[in-house]
C-alpha positions as CSV (number, residue, x, y, z in Angstrom):
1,X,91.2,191.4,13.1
2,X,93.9,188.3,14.3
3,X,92.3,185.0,14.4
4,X,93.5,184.9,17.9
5,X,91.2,187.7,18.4
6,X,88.5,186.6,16.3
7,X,88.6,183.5,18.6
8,X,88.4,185.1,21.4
9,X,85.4,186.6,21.1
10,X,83.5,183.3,19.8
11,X,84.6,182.0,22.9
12,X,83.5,184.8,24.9
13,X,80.0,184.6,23.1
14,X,79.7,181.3,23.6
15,X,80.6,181.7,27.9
16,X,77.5,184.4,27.4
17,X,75.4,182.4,25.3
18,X,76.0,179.3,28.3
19,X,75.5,181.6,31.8
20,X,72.6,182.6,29.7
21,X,71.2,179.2,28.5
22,X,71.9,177.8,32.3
23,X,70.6,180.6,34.2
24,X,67.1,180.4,32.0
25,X,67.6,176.6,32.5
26,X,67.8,176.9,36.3
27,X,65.2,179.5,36.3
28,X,62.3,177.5,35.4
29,X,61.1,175.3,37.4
30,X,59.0,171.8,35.9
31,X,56.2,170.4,39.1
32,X,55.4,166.6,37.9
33,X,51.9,165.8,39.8
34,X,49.8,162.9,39.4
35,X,46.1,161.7,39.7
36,X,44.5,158.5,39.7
37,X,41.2,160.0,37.2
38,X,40.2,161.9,34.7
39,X,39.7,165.5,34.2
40,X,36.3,165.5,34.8
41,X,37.0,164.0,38.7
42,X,37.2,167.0,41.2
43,X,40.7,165.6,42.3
44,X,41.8,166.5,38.8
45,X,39.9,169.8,38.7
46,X,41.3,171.2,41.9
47,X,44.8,169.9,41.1
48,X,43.9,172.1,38.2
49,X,43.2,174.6,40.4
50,X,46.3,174.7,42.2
51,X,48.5,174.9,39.2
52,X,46.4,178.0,38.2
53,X,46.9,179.4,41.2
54,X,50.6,178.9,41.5
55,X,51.5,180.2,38.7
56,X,49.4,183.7,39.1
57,X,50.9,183.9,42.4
58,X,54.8,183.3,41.5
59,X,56.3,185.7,38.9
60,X,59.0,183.3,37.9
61,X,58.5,180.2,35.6
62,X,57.2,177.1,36.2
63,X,55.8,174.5,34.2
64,X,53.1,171.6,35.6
65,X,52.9,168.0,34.1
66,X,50.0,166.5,35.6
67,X,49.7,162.6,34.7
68,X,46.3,161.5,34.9
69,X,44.4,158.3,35.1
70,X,46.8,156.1,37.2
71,X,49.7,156.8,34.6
72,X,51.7,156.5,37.5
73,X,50.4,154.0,39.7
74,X,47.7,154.2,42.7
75,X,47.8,156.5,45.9
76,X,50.0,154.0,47.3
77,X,52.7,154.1,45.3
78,X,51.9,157.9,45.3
79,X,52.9,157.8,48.9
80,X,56.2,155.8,47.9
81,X,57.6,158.2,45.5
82,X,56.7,161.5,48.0
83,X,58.4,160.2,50.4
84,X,61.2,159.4,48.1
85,X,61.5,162.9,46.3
86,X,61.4,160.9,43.3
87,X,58.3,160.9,40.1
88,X,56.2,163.1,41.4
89,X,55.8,166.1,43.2
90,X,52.5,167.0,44.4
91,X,48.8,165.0,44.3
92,X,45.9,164.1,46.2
93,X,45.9,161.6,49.0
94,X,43.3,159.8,51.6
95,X,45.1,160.0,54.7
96,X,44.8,156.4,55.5
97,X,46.9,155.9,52.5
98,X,50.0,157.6,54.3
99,X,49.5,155.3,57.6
100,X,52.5,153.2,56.7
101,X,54.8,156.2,57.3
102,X,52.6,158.5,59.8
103,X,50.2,155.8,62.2
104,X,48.1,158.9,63.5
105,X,47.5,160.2,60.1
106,X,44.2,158.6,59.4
107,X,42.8,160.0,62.6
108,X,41.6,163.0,59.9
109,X,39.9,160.4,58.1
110,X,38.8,158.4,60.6
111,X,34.8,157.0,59.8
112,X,32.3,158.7,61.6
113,X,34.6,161.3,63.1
114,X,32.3,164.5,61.5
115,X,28.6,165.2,62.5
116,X,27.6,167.1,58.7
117,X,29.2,168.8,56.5
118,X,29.6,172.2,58.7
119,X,31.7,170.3,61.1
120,X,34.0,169.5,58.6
121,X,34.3,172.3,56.8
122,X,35.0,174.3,60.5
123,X,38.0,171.6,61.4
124,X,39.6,171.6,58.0
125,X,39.2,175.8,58.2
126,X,41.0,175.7,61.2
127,X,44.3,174.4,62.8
128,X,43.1,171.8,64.5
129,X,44.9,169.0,62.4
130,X,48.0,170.9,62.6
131,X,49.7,168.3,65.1
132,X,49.5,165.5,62.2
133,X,50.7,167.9,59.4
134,X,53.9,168.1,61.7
135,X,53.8,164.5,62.1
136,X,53.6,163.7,58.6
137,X,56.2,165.8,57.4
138,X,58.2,164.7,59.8
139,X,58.0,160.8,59.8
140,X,57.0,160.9,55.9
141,X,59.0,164.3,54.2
142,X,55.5,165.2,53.3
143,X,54.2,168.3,53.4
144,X,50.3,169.3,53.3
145,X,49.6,172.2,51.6
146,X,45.6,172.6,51.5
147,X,42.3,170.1,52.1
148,X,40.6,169.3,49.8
149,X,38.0,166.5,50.0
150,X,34.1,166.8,50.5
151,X,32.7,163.6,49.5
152,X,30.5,161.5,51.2
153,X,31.2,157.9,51.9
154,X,28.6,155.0,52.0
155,X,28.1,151.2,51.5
156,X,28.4,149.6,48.0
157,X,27.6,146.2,47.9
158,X,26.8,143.4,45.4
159,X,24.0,142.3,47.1
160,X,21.8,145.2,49.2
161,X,23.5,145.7,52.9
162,X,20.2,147.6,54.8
163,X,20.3,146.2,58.4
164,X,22.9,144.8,60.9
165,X,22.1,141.2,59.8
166,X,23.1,142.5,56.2
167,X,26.3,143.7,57.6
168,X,27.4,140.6,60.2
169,X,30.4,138.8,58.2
170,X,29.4,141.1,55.3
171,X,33.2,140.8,53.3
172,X,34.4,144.5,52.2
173,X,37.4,146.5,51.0
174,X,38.8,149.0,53.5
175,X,41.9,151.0,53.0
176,X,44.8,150.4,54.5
177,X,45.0,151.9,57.8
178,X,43.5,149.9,60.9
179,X,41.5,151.9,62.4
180,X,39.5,151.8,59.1
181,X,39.1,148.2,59.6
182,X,38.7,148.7,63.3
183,X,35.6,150.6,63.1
184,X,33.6,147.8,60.7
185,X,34.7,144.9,62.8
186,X,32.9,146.7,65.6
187,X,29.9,146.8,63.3
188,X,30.0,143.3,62.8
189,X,31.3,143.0,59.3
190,X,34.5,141.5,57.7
191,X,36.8,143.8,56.4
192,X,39.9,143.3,54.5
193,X,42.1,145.7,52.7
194,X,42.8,145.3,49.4
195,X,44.1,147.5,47.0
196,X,42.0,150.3,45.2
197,X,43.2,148.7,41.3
198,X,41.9,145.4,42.4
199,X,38.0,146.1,44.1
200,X,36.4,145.8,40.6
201,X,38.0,142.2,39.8
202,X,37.3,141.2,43.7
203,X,34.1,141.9,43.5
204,X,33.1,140.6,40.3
205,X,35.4,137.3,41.4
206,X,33.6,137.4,44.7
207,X,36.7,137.7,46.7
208,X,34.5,140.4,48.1
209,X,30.9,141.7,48.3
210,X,31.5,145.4,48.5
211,X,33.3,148.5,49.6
212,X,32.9,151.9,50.6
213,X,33.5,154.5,48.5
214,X,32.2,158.5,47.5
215,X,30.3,158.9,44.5
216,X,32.3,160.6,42.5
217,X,34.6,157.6,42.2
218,X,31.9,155.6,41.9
219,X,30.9,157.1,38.8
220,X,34.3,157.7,37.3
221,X,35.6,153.9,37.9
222,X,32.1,152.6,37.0
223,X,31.7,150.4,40.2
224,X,28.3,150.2,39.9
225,X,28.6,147.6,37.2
226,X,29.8,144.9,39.7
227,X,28.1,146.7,43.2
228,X,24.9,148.2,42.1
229,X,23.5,148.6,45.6
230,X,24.6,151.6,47.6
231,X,24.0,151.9,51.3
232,X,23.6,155.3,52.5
233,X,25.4,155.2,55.9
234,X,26.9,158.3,55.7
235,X,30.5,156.7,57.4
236,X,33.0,159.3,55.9
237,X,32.9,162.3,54.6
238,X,36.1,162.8,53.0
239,X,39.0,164.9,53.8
240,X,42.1,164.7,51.1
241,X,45.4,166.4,51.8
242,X,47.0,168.3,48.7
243,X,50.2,167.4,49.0
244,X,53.7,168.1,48.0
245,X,57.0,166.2,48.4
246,X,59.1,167.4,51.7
247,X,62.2,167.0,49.6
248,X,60.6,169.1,46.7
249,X,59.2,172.1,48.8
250,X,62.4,172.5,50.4
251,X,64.3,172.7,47.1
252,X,62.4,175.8,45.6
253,X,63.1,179.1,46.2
254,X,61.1,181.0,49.0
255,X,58.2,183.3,46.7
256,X,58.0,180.0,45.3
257,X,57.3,177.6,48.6
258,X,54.8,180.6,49.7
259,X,53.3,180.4,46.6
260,X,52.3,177.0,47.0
261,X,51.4,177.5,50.6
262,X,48.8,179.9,49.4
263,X,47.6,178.3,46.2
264,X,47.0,175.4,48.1
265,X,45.0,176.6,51.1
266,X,42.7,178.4,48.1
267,X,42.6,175.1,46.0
268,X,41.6,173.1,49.0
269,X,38.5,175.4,49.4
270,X,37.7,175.4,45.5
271,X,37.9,171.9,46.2
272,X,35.6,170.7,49.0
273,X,32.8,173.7,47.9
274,X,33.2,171.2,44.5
275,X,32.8,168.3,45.5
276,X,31.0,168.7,48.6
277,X,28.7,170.1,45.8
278,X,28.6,167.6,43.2
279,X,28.3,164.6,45.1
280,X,24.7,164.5,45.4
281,X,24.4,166.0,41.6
282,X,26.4,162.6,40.7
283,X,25.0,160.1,43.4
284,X,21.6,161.5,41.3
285,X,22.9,160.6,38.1
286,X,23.8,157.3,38.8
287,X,20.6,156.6,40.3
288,X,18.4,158.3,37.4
289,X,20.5,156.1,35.1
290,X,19.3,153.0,36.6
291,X,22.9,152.5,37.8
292,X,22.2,152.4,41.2
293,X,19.6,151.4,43.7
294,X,19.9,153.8,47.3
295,X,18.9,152.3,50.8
296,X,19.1,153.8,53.8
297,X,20.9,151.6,56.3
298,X,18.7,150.6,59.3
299,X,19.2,152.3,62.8
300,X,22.3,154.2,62.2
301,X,22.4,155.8,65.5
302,X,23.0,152.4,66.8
303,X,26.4,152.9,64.2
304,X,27.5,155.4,66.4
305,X,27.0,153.9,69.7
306,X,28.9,150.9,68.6
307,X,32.1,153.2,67.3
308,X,33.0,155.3,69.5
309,X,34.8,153.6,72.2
310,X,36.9,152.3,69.0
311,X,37.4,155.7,68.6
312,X,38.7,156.5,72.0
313,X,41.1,153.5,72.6
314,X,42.6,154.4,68.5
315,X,42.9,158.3,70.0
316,X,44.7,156.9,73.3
317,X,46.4,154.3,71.3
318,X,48.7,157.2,69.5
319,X,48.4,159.7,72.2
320,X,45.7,162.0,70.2
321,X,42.8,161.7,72.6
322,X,43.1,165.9,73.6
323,X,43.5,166.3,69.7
324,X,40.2,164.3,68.8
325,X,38.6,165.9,71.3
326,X,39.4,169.2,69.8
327,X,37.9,167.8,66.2
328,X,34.8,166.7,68.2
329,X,34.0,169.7,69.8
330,X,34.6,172.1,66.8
């Protein structure tokens, strides 16, 4: 054999050994995710879930690394790099989180927009919220893929917060969006966002006297150390978008994208059935650990008087009054 032809061949092998190495390469597909808490937080467990079920629904490769424990950053910046197409690919997010870049967003999150858990298990079962997925993607390049969400949000306070005196000028974190700090103005209290990685320091530094949060966060950031009294208002309970990247969906191939589309809708019910579960069990714990002390807040129906008409006017505000009423009547 010539060494021309000798040579040939290695350089034929090698253009196999390549359109091999690049078509395996572009073949597999790597899904960076992240989550502000550990694995024992249901965010983390049904973003678990959602890789599980990707990958039994797609035959082709791909590969999840999920960052946890605010590796890379807080919800907002989470929003940031979505929108981007850059960092990550898919979390969990409160809606009121994504206001910046879709205003009628936190209309799904909205405080007291659900009557018990069975009203908010029938809206996020259905396609009611539909009109502000569209929105979202469109406004934000991101897409919602399931619900998750389930927990119930109360009062946590430094100092106990039982009655409407408690509450008047009572200084708390809200999240970002305004209707969130809408709705405790018109209870009488003085709300003020702040950002989630600062509460425990604003508290302790009395920069603020509470929050409101679910129990499962709660417990996981250990809040209780600085607001031991929780206020059972039953404001929230919480729906969470799993969500992916705009820019990301549209780059995989189509089994893929309905992959998703299914694991997520299955992973958002694994999700609220989980937490919706556990956050008594954990609200419980805290309490038995001598953690916590639980108060029921004072007239509460007098709460939902007061709101509404903030409700109304946010609703007419971005033209979603037919669509709340459509949550309302579910």
């Amino acid at each position: 054999m010539s060494f021309f032809t000798k040579t040939a061949q290695l350089v034929s092998g090698a253009a196999v050994a390549a359109t091999l190495f690049t078509a395996t390469a572009e073949a597999e597909t790597v899904l960076r995710g992240a989550s502000m808490f550990d694995e024992e937080h249901a965010f983390t467990k049904t973003l678990r879930k959602f890789e599980e079920l990707v990958g039994e629904k797609y035959d082709g490769d791909v590969t999840f690394d999920l960052r946890l424990n605010g590796e890379l950053g807080v919800e907002s910046d989470y929003v940031t790099f979505l929108n981007q197409g850059v960092a990550i690919d898919y979390t969990i997010l409160a809606p009121s989180n994504m206001a910046k870049f879709a205003p009628s967003i936190p209309l799904m999150d909205m405080p007291f927009l659900f009557r018990d858990l069975d009203h908010w298990n029938a809206v996020l079962s259905s396609d009611v919220l539909v009109p502000l997925e569209d929105e979202l993607l469109e406004k934000a390049d991101i897409k919602i893929v399931g619900y998750t969400g389930g927990g119930t949000r109360n009062l946590l306070s430094k100092n106990p917060v039982v009655t409407f005196d408690d509450l008047k000028g009572h200084k708390m974190r809200v999240m970002g969006a305004p209707i969130q700090a809408q709705i405790f103005q018109a209870l009488t209290a003085a709300p003020s966002a702040i950002a989630y990685n600062e509460v425990y320091n604003a508290i302790q530094t009395g920069v603020i006297a509470g929050f409101e949060n679910e129990a499962a966060s709660i417990q996981n950031l250990k809040f209780y150390e600085v607001a031991p009294n929780l206020t059972l208002t039953r404001h929230s309970i919480t729906v969470r978008p799993i969500v992916m990247s705009g820019k990301t969906f549209n780059s995989l191939p189509a089994d893929l994208q309905a992959a998703v589309l299914e694991a997520g809708e299955e992973a958002g019910a694994y999700g609220r059935e989980l937490e919706s579960r556990e956050d008594g069990v954990k609200l419980q714990e805290m309490v038995d650990a001598g953690q916590l002390t639980v108060s029921e807040f004072e007239n509460r129906d007098k709460m939902l008087e007061m709101v509404k008409p903030v409700q109304d006017a946010y609703a007419a505000e971005i033209g979603a009054s037919e669509l709340l009423e459509a949550v309302r009547v579910k």
